[in-house]
DRENTORKOL-3810 file (N, C-alpha, C; in nm, 4 decimals):
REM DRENTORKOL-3810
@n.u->0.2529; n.v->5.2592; n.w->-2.4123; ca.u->0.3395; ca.v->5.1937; ca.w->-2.3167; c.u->0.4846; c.v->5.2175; c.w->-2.3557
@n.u->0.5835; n.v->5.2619; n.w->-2.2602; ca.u->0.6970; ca.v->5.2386; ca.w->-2.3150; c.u->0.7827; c.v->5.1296; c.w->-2.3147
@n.u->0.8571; n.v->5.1496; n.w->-2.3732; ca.u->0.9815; ca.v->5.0087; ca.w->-2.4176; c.u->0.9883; c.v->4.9438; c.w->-2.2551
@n.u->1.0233; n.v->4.9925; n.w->-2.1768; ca.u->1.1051; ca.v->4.9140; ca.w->-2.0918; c.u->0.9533; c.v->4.8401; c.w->-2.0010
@n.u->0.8302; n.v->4.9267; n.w->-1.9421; ca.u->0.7171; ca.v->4.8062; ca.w->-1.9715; c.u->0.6497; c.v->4.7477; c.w->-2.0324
@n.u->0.6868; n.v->4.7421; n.w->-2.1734; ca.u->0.7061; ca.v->4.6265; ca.w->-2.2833; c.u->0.7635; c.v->4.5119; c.w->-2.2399
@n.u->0.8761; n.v->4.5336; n.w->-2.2135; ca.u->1.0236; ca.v->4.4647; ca.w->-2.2044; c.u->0.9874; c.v->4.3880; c.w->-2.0813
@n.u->0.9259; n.v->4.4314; n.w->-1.9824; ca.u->0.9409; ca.v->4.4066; ca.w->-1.8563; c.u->0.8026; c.v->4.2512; c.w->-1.8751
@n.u->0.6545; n.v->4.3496; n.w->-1.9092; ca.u->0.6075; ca.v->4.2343; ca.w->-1.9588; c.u->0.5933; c.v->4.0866; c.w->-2.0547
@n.u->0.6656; n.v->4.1185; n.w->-2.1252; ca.u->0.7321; ca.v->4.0087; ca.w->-2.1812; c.u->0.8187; c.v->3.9409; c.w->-2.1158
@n.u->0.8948; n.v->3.9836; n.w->-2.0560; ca.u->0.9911; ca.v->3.8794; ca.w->-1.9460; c.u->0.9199; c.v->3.8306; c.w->-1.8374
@n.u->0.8146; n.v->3.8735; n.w->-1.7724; ca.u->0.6920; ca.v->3.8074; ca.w->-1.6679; c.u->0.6755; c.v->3.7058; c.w->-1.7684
@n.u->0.6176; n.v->3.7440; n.w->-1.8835; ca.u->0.5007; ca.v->3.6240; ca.w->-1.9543; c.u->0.6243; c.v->3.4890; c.w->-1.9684
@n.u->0.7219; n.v->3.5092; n.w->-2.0271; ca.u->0.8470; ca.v->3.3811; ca.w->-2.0813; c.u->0.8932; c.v->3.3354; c.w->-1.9122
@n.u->0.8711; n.v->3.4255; n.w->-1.8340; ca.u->0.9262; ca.v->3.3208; ca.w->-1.6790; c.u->0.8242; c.v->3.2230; c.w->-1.6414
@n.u->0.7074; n.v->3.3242; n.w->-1.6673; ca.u->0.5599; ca.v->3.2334; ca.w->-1.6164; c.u->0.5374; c.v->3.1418; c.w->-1.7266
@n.u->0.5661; n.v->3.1587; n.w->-1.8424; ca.u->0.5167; ca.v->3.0260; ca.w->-1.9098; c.u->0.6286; c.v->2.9551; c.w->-1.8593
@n.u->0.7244; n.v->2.9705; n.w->-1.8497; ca.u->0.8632; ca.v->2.8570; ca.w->-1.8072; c.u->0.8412; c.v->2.8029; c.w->-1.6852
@n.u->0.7903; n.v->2.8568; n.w->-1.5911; ca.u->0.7203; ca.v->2.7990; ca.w->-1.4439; c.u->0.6606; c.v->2.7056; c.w->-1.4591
@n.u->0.5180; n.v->2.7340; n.w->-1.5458; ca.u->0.4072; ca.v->2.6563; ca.w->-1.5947; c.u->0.4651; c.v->2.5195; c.w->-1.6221
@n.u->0.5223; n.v->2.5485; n.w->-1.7418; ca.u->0.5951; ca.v->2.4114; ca.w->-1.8469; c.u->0.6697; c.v->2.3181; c.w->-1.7334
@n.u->0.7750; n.v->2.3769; n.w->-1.6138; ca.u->0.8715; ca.v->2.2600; ca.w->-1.5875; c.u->0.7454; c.v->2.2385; c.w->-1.4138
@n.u->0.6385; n.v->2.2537; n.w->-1.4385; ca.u->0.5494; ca.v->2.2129; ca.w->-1.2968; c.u->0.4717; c.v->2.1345; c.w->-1.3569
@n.u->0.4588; n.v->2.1337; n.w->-1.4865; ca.u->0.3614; ca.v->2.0240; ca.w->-1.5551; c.u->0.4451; c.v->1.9028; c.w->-1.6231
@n.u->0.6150; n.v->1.9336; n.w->-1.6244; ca.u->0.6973; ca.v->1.7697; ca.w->-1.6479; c.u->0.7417; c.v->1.6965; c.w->-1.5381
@n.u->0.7443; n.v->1.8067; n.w->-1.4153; ca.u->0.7126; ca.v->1.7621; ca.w->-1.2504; c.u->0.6439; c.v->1.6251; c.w->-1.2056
@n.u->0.5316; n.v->1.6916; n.w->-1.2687; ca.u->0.4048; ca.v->1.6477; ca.w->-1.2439; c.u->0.3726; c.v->1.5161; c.w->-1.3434
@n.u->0.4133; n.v->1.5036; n.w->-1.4367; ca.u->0.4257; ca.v->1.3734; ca.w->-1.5155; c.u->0.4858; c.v->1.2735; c.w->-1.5066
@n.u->0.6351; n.v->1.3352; n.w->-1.4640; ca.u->0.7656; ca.v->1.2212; ca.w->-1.4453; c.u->0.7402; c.v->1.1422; c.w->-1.2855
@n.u->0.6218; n.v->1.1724; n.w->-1.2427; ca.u->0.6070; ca.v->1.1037; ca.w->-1.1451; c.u->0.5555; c.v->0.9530; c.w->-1.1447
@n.u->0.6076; n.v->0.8623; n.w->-1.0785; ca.u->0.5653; ca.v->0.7077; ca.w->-1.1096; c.u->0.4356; c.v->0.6596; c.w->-1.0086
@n.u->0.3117; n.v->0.6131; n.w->-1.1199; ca.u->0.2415; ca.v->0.5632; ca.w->-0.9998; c.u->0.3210; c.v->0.4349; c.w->-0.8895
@n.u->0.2341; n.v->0.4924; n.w->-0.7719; ca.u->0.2923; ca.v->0.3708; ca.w->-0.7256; c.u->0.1940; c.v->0.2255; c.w->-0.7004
@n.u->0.2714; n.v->0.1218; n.w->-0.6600; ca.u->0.2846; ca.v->-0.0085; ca.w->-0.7445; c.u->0.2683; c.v->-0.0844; c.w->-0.5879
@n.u->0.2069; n.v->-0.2004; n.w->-0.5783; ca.u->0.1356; ca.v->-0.2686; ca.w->-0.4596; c.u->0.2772; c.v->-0.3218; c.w->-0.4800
@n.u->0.3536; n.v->-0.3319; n.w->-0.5704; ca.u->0.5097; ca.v->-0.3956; ca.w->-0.5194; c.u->0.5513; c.v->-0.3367; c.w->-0.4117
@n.u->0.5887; n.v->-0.1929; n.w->-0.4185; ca.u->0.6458; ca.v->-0.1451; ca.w->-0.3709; c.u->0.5766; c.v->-0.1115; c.w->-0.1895
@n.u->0.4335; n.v->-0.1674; n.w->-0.1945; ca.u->0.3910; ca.v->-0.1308; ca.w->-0.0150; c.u->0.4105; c.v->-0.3081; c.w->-0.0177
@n.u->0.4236; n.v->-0.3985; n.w->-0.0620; ca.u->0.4430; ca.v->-0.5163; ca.w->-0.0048; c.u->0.5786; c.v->-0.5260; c.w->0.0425
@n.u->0.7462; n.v->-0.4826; n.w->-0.0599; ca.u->0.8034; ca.v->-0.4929; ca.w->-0.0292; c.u->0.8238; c.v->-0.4374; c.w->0.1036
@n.u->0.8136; n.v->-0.2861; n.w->0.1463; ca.u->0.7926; ca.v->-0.2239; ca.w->0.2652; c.u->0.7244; c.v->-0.3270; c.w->0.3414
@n.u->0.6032; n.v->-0.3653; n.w->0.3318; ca.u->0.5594; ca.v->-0.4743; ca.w->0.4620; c.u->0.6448; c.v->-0.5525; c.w->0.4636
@n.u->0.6988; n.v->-0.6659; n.w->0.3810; ca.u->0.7556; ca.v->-0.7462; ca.w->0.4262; c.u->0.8957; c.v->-0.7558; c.w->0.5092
@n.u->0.9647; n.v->-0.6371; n.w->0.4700; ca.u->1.0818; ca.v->-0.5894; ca.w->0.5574; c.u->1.0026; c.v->-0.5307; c.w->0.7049
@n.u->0.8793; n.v->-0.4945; n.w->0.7571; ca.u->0.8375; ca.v->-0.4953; ca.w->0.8479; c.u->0.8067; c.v->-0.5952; c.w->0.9380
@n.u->0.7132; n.v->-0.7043; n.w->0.8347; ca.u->0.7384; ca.v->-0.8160; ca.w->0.9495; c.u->0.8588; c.v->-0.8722; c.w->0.9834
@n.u->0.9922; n.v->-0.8710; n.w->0.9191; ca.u->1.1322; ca.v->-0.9036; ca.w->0.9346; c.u->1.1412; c.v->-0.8651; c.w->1.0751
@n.u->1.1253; n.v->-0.7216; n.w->1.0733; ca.u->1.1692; ca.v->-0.6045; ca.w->1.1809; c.u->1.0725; c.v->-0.6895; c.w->1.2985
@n.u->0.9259; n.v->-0.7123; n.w->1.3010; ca.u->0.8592; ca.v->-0.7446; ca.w->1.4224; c.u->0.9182; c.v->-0.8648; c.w->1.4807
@n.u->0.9754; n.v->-0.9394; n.w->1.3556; ca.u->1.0052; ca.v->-1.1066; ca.w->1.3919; c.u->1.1014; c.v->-1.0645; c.w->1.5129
@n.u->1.2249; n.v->-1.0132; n.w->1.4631; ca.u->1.3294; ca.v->-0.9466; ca.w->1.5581; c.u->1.2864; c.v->-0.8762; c.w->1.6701
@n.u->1.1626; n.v->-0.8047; n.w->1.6662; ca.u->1.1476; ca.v->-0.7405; ca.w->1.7793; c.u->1.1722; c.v->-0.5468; c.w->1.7556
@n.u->1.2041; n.v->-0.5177; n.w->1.6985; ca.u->1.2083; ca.v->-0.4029; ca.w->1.6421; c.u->1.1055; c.v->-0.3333; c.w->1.6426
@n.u->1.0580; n.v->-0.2778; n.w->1.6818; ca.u->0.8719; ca.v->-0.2668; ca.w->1.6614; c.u->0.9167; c.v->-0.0888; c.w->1.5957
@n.u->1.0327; n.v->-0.0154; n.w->1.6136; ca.u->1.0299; ca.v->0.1084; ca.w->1.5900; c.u->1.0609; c.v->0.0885; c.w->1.4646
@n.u->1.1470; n.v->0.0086; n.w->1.4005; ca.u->1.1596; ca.v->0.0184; ca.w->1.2425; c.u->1.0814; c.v->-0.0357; c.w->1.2073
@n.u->0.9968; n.v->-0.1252; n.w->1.2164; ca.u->0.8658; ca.v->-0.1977; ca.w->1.1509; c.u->0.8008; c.v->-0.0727; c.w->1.1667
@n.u->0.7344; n.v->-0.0185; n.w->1.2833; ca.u->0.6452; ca.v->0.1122; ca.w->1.2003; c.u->0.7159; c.v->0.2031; c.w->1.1364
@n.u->0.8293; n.v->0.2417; n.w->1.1439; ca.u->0.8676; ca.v->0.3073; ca.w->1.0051; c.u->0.8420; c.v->0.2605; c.w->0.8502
@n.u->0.8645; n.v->0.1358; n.w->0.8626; ca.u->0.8283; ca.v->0.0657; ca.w->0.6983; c.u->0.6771; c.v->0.0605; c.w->0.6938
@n.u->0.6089; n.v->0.0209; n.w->0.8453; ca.u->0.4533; ca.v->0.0762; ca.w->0.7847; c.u->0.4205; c.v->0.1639; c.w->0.7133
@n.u->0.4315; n.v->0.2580; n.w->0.8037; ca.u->0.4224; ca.v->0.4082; ca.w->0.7806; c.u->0.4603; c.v->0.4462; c.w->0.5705
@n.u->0.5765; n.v->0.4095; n.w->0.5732; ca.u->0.5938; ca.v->0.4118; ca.w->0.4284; c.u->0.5228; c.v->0.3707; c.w->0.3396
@n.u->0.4817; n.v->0.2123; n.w->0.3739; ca.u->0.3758; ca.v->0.1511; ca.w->0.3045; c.u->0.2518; c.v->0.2333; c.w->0.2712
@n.u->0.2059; n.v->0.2519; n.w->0.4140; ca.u->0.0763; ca.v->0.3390; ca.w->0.3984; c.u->0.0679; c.v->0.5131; c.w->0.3143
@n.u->0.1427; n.v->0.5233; n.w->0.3192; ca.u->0.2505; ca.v->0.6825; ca.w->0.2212; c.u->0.2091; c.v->0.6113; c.w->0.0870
@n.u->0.2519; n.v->0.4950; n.w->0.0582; ca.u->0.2504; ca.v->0.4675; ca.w->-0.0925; c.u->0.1452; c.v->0.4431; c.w->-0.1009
@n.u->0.0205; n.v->0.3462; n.w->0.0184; ca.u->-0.0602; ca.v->0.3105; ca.w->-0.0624; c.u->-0.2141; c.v->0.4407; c.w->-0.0677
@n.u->-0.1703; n.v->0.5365; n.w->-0.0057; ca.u->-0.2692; ca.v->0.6756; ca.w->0.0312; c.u->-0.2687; c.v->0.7390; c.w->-0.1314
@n.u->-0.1125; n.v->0.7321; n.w->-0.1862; ca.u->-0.1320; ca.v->0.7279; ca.w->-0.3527; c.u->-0.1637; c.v->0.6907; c.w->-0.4742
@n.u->-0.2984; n.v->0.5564; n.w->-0.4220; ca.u->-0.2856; ca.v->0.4537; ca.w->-0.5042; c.u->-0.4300; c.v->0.5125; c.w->-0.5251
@n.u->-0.4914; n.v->0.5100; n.w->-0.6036; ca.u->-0.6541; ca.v->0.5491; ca.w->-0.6375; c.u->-0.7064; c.v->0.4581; c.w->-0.7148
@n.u->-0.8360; n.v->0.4292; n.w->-0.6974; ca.u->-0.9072; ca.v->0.3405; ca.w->-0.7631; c.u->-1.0440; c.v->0.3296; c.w->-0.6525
@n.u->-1.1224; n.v->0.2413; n.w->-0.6962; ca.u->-1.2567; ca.v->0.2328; ca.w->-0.6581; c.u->-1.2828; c.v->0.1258; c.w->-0.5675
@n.u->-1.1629; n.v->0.0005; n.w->-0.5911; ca.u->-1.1784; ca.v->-0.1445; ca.w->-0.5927; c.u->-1.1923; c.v->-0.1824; c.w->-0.4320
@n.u->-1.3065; n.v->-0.2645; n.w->-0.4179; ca.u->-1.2984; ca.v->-0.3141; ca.w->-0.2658; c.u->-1.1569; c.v->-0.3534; c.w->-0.1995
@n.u->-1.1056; n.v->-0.4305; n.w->-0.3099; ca.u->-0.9957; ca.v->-0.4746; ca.w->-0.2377; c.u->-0.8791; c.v->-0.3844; c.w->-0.1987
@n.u->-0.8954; n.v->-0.2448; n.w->-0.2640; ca.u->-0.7646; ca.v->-0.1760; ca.w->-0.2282; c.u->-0.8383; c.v->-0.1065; c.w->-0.1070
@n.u->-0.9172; n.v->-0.0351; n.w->-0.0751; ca.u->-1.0162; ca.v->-0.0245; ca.w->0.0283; c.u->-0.9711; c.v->-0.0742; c.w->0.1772
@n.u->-0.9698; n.v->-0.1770; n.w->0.1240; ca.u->-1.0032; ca.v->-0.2985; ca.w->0.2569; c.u->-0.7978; c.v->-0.3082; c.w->0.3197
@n.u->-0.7744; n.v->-0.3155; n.w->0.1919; ca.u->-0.6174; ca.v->-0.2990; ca.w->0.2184; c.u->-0.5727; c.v->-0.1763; c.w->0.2646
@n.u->-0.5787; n.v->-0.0834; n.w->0.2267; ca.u->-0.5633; ca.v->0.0997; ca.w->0.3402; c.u->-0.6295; c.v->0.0370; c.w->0.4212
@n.u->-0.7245; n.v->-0.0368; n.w->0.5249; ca.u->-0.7493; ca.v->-0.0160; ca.w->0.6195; c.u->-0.7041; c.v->-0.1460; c.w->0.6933
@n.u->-0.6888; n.v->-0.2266; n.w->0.6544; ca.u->-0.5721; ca.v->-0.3055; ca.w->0.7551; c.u->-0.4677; c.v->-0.2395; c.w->0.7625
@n.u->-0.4194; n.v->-0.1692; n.w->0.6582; ca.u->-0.2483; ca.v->-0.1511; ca.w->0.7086; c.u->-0.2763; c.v->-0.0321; c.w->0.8278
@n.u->-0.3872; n.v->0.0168; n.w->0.8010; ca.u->-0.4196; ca.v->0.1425; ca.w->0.9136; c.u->-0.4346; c.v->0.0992; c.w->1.0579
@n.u->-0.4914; n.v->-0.0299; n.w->1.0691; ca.u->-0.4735; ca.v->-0.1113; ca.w->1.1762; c.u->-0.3921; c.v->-0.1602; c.w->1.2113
@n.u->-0.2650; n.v->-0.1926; n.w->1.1037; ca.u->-0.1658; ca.v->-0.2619; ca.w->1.1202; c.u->-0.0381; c.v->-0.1610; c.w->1.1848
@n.u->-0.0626; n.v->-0.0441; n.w->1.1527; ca.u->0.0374; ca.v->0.0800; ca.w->1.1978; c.u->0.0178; c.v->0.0570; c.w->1.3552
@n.u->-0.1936; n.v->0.0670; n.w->1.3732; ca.u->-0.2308; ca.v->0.1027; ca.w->1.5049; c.u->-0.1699; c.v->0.0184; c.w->1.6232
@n.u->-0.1316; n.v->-0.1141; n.w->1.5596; ca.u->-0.1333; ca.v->-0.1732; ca.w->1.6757; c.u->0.0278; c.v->-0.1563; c.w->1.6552
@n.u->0.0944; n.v->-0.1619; n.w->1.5954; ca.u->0.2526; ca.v->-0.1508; ca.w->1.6135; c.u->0.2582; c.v->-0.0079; c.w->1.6811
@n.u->0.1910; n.v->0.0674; n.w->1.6839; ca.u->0.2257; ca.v->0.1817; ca.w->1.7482; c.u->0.2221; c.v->0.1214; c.w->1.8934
@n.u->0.0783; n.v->0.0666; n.w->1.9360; ca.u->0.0652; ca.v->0.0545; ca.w->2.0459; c.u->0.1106; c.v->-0.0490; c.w->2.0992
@n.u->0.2214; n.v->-0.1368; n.w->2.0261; ca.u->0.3490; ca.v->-0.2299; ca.w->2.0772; c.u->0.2385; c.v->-0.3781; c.w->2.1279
@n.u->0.1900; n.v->-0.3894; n.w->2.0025; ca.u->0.0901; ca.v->-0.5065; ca.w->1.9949; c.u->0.1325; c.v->-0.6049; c.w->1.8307
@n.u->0.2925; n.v->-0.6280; n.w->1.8676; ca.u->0.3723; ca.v->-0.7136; ca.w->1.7411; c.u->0.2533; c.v->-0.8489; c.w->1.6613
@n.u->0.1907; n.v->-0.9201; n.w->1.7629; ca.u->0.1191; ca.v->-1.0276; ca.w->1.7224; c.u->0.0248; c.v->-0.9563; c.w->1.6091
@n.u->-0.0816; n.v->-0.8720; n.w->1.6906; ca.u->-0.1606; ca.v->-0.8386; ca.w->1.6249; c.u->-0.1201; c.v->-0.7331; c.w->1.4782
@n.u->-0.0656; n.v->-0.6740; n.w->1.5125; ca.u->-0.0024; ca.v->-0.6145; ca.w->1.3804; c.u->0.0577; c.v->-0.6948; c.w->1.3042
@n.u->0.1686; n.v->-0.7960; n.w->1.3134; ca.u->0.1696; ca.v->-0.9295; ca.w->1.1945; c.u->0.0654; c.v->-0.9760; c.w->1.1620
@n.u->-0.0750; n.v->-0.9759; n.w->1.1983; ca.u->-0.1821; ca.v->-1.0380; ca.w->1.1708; c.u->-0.1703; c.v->-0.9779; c.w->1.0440
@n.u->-0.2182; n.v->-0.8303; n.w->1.0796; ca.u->-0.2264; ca.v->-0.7649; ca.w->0.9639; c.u->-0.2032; c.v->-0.7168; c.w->0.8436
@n.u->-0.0643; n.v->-0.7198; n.w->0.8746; ca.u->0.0259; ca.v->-0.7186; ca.w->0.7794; c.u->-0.0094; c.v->-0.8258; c.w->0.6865
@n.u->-0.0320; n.v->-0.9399; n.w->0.7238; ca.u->-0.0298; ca.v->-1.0792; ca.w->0.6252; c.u->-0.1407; c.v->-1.0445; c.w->0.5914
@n.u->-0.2753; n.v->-1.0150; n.w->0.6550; ca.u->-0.3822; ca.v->-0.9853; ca.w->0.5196; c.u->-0.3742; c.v->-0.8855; c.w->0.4340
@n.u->-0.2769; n.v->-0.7426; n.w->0.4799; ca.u->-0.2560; ca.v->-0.6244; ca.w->0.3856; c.u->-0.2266; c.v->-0.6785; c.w->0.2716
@n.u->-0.0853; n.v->-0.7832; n.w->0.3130; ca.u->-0.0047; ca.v->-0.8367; ca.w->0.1971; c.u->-0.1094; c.v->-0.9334; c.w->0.0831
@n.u->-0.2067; n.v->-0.9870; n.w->0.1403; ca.u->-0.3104; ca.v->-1.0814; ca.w->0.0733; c.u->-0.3614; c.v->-0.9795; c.w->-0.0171
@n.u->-0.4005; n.v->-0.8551; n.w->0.0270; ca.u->-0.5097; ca.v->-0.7772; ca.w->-0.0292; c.u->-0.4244; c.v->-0.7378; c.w->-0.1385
@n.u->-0.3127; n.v->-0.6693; n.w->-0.1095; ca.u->-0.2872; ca.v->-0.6024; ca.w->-0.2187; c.u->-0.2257; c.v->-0.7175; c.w->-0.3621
@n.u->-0.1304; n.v->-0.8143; n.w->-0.3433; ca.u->-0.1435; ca.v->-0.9282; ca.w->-0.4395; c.u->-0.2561; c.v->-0.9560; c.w->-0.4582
@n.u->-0.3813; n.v->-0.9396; n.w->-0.4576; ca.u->-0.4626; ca.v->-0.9191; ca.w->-0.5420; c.u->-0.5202; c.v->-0.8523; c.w->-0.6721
@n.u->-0.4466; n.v->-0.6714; n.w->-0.5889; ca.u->-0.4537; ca.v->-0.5768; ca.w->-0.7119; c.u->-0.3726; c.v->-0.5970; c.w->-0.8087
END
């Protein structure tokens, strides 16, 4: 082989290990997320329904449900909680404020549990 695809392969291998390395501190420095953080989101939602807002309340759903799609575990109760808030999106979509505060307040039950 000569020098310069020597040279050349060695500079592949030190980029690709350097790829490797900063996709795996990426990947660490990430924070689980925390039933704080989809309650706080609900509760600034029901704020929004109280008012009447129904477009920023499903935005803070929506977020909620973002955080809690990242949450893993086995537990009935987180279960049961993704699927109220999934109901709870449904009906704020479909401009059904009552019933979606329903939900919200048991999401919020479920997850102060975890």
């Amino acid at each position: 082989m000569s020098f310069v695809q020597k040279y050349s392969s060695l500079i592949m291998l030190i980029i690709s290990l350097g790829l490797f390395n900063t996709a795996s501190w990426a990947e660490e420095g990430k924070a689980p997320a925390s039933p704080t953080e989809v309650i706080s989101h609900l509760n600034s939602a029901l704020v929004f329904l109280k008012n009447g807002d129904v477009a920023n309340a499903t935005t803070h759903i929506k977020f909620a449900r973002r955080i809690s799609n990242s949450m893993t575990g086995d537990s009935p109760d987180l279960k049961a909680a993704k699927s109220t808030l999934f109901k709870a999106l449904k009906y704020s979509k479909e401009g059904a404020p009552e019933k979606s505060t329903e939900e919200i307040n048991n999401t919020i039950e479920l997850f102060q549990k975890l």
